[in-house]
VEXTI-940929 format. One record per residue (C-alpha): residue number from 1; residue in one letter; chain; x, y negated, z. Coordinates in steps of 0.05 Angstrom, whole numbers. Layout:
BEGIN
    k  r  c       u       v       w
  NUM  A  A       X       Y       Z
...
This chain:
BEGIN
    k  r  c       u       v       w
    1  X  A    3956     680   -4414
    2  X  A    4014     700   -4465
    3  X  A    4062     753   -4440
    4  X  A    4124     772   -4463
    5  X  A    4123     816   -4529
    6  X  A    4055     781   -4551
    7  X  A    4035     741   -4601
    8  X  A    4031     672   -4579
    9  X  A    3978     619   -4599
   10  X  A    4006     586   -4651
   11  X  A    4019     657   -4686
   12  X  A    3962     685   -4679
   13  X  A    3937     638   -4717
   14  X  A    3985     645   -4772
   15  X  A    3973     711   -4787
   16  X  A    3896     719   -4768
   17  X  A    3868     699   -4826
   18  X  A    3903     759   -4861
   19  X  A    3880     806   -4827
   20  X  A    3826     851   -4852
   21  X  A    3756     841   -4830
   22  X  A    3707     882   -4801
   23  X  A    3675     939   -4830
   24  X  A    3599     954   -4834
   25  X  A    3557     965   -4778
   26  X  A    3578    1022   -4735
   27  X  A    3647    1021   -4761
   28  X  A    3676     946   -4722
   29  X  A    3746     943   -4709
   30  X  A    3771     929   -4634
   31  X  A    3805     861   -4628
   32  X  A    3851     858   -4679
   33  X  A    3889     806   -4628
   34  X  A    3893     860   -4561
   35  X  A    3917     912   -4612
   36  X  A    3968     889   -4643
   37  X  A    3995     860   -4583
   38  X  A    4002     934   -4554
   39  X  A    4028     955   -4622
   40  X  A    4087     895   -4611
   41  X  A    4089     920   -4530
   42  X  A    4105     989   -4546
   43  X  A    4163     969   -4606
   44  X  A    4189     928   -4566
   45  X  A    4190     975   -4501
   46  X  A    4189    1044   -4534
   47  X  A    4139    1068   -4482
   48  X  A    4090    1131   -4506
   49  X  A    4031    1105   -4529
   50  X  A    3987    1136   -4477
   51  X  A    4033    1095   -4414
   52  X  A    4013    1029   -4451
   53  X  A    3985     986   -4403
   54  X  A    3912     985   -4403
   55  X  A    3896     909   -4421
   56  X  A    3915     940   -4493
   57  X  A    3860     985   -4493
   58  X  A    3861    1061   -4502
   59  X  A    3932    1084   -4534
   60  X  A    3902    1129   -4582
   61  X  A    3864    1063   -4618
   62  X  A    3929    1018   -4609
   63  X  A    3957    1078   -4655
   64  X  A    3907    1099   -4699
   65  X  A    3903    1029   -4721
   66  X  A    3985    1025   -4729
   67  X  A    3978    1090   -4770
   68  X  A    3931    1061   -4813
   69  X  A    3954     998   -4824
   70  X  A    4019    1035   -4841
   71  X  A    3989    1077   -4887
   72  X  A    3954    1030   -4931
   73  X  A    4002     971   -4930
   74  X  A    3962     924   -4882
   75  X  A    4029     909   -4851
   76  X  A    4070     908   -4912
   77  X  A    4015     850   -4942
   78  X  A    4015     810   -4879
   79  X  A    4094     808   -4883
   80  X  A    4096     790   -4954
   81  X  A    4049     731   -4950
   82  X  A    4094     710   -4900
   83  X  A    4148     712   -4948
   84  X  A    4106     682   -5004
   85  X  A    4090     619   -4964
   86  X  A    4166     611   -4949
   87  X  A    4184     611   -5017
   88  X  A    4123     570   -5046
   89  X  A    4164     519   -5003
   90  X  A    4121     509   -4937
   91  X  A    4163     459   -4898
   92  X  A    4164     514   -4844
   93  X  A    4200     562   -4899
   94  X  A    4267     560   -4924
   95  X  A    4268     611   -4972
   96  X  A    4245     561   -5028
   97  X  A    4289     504   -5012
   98  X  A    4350     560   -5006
   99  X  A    4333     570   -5071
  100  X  A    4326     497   -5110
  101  X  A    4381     478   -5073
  102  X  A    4433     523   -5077
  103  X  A    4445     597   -5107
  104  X  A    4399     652   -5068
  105  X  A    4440     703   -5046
  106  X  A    4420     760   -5013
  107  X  A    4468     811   -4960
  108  X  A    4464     879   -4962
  109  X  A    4477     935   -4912
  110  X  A    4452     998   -4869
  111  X  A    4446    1001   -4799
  112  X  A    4442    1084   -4761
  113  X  A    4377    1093   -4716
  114  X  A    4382    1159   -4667
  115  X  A    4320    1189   -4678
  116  X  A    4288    1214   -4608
  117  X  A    4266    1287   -4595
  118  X  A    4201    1268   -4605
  119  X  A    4213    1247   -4676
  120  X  A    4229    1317   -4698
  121  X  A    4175    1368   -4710
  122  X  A    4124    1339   -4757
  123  X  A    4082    1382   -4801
  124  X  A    4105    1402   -4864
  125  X  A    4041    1388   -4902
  126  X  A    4042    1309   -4907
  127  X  A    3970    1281   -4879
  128  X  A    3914    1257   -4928
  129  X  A    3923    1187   -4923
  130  X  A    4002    1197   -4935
  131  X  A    4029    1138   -4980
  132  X  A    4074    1172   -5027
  133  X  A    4058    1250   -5023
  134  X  A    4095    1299   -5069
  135  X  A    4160    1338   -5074
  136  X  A    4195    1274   -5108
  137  X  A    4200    1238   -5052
  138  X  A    4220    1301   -5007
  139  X  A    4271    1307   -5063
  140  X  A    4304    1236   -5059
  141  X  A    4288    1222   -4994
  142  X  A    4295    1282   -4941
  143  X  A    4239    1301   -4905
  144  X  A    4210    1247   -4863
  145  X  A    4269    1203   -4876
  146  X  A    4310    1250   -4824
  147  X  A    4380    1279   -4832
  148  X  A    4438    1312   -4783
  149  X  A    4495    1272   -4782
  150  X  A    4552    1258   -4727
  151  X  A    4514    1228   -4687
  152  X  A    4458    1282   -4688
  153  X  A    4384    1281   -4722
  154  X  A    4387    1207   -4741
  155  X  A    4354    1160   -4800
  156  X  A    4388    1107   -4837
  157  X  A    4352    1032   -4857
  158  X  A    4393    1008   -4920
  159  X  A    4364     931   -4919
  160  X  A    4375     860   -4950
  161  X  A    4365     807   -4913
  162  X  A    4370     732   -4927
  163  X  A    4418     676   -4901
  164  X  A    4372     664   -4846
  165  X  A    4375     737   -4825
  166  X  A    4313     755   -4835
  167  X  A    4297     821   -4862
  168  X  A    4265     820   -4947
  169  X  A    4264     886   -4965
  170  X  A    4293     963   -4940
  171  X  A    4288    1043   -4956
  172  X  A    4299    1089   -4905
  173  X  A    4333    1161   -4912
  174  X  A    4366    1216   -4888
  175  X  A    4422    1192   -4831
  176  X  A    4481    1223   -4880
  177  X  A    4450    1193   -4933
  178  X  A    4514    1141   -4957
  179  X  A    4513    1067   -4972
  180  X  A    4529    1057   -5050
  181  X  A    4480    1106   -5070
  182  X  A    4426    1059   -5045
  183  X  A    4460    1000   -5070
  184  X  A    4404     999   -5138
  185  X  A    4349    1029   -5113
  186  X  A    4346     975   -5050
  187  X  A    4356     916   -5097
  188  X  A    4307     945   -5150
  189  X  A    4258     935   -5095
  190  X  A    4262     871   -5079
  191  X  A    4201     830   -5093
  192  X  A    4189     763   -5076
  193  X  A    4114     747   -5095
  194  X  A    4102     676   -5120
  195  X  A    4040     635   -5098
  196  X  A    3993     629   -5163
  197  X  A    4021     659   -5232
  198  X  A    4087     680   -5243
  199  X  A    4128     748   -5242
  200  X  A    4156     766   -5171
  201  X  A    4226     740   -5155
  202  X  A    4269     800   -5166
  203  X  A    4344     775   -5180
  204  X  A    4382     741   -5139
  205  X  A    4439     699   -5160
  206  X  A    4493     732   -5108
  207  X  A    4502     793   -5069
  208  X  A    4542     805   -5018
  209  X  A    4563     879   -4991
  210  X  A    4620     908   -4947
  211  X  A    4670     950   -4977
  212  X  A    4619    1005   -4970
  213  X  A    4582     984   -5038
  214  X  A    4650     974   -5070
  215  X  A    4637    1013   -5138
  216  X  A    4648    1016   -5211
  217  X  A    4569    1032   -5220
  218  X  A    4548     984   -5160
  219  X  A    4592     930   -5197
  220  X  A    4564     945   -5272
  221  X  A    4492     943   -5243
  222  X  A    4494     873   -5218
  223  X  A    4535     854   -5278
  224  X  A    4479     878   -5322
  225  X  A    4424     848   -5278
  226  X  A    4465     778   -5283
  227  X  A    4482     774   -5209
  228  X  A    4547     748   -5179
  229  X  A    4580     802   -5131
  230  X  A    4611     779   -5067
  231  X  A    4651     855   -5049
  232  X  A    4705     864   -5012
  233  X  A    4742     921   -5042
  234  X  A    4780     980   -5002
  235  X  A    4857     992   -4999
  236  X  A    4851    1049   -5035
  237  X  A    4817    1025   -5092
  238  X  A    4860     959   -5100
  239  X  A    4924    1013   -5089
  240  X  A    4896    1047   -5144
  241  X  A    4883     992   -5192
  242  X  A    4959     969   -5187
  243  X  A    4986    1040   -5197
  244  X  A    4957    1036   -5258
  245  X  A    4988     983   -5281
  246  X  A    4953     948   -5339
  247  X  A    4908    1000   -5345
  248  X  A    4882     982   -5286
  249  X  A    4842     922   -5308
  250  X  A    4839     852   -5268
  251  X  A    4821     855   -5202
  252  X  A    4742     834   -5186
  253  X  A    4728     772   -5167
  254  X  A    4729     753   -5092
  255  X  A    4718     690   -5046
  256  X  A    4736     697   -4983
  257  X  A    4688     640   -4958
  258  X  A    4629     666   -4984
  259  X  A    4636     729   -4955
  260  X  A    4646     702   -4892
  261  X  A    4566     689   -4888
  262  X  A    4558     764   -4899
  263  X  A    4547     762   -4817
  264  X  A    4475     744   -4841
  265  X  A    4459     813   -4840
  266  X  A    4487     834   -4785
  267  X  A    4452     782   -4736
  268  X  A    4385     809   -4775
  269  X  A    4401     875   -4749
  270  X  A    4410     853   -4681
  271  X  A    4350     824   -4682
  272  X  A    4307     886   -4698
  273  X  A    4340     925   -4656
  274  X  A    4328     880   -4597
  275  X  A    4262     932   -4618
  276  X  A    4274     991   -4579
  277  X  A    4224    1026   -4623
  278  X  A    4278    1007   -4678
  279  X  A    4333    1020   -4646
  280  X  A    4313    1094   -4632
  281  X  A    4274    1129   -4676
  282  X  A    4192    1156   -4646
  283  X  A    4163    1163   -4700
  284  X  A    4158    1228   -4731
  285  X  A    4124    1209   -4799
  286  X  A    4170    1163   -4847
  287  X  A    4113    1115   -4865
  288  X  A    4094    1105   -4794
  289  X  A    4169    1082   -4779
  290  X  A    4168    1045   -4834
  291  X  A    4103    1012   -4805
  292  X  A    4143     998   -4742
  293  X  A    4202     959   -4790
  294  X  A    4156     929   -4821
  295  X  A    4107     897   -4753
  296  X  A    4173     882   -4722
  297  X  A    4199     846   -4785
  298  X  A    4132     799   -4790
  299  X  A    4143     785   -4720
  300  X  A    4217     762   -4735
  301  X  A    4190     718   -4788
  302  X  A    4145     688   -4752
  303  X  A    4188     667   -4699
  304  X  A    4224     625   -4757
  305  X  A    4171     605   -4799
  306  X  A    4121     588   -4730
  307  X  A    4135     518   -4700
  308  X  A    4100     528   -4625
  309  X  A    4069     460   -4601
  310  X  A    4113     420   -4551
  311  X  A    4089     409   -4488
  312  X  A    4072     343   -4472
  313  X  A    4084     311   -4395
């Protein structure tokens, strides 16, 4: 029997055969099924790990097995095959039919989560199996992804998501980390893998931001890159532009009904948050949360990619 915040049937077989298999003897995985349904149960719940009910098996495998999946991109694979197959044009997908269609345009914007006190507190010294160790990322990053801002110890997800609001690609930081900063390094990420040869899709024909990403550099970036900017630009930049006179240069370009789609995002943030492990932070380590973004956002594609079988009378 299927309870709520499981995988059902017709997912599970989606996604099983890209799972990893089992190891040699004396090293077997526990069902990979059981698992990650207490994995979904507790980000959808945000219940500690050791109260998870017991038909998901001991709390400290249902993490382990999180952790590690985090750490070496299990989860991150499984989501982009998921992506692949929606824009190889799977008649579940839409991502390749957006595409041939009309222009692919992506929305961009960041979304606060409160991180719990039992984020705070990790070690200093990263563990072994850390993805991306070093000072660099401490650097541009903050540590763990963690910052202070008015609403107290908080992170930030800075994400793009596609007209169907589902999520392609994020970073997290620091919660006073600002929006345009981000603007390049989130859409440098962006990789859409292609089924067979061919280089990822990376560029986008539009993009559309809030008046948040509304910048000279942001602007010059995308015109570089060859993408169309749907921006809404700020009084005070527009007041400034006309008190300059000619000087001032045209105004950017701007429709109005484009923009209005920029909701896309928005109703993509909703969704993961209707993951109370995303919607407050309990994850002390930055890859791990990441892990949780990224098990929640395969879970949100496959409730639009997954057609369930009809019941019959």
């Amino acid at each position: 029997m299927v309870r709520r915040h499981e995988l059902t049937d017709a997912q599970w077989r989606k996604i099983k055969p890209l799972l990893p298999g089992n190891g040699r003897p004396g090293g077997q995985w526990a069902d990979h099924r059981r698992v990650i349904n207490g994995v979904l149960f507790r980000a959808r719940t945000g219940v500690p790990r050791p109260d998870l009910p017991e038909r998901y098996g001991p709390g400290q495998t249902v993490y382990e097995r999180h952790r590690r999946w985090s750490a070496d991109g299990t989860w991150k694979a499984l989501l982009q095959e998921l992506q692949i197959e929606a824009d190889a044009g799977n008649p579940d997908g839409a991502l390749a039919r957006q595409v041939s269609r009309q222009e692919w345009a992506v929305t961009i914007d960041s979304t606060s989560c409160r991180a719990h006190q039992h984020a705070a507190g990790a070690p200093r010294k990263p563990p072994a199996d850390h993805p991306q160790k070093g000072a660099e990322r401490v650097r541009a990053e903050g540590r763990e992804a963690l910052g202070r801002s008015r609403g107290g110890l908080t992170g930030k997800v800075h994400l793009l998501s596609d007209d169907r609001a589902r999520p392609l690609h994020w970073l997290t930081s620091p919660g006073q980390r600002g929006d345009s900063p981000m603007f390049a390094p989130v859409l440098d990420g962006l990789r859409i893998r292609r089924r067979g040869p061919g280089r990822p899709r990376s560029r986008p024909d539009r993009v559309r931001g809030d008046k948040a990403y509304s910048s000279r550099d942001n602007r010059a970036y995308l015109r570089q890159r060859g993408i169309k900017a749907t921006i809404a630009q700020p009084d005070d930049q527009r007041a400034h532009r006309k008190k300059r006179g000619r000087s001032g240069g045209r105004p950017p370009a701007f429709d109005r009904a484009r923009y209005r789609r920029r909701n896309a995002v928005e109703r993509c943030v909703n969704k993961w948050k209707q993951f109370r492990a995303v919607a407050t932070r309990y994850d002390k380590r930055d890859h791990i949360f990441n892990g949780t973004l990224t098990v929640t956002a395969v879970v949100i594609w496959l409730r639009d990619t997954v057609q369930e079988p009809s019941e019959t009378p």
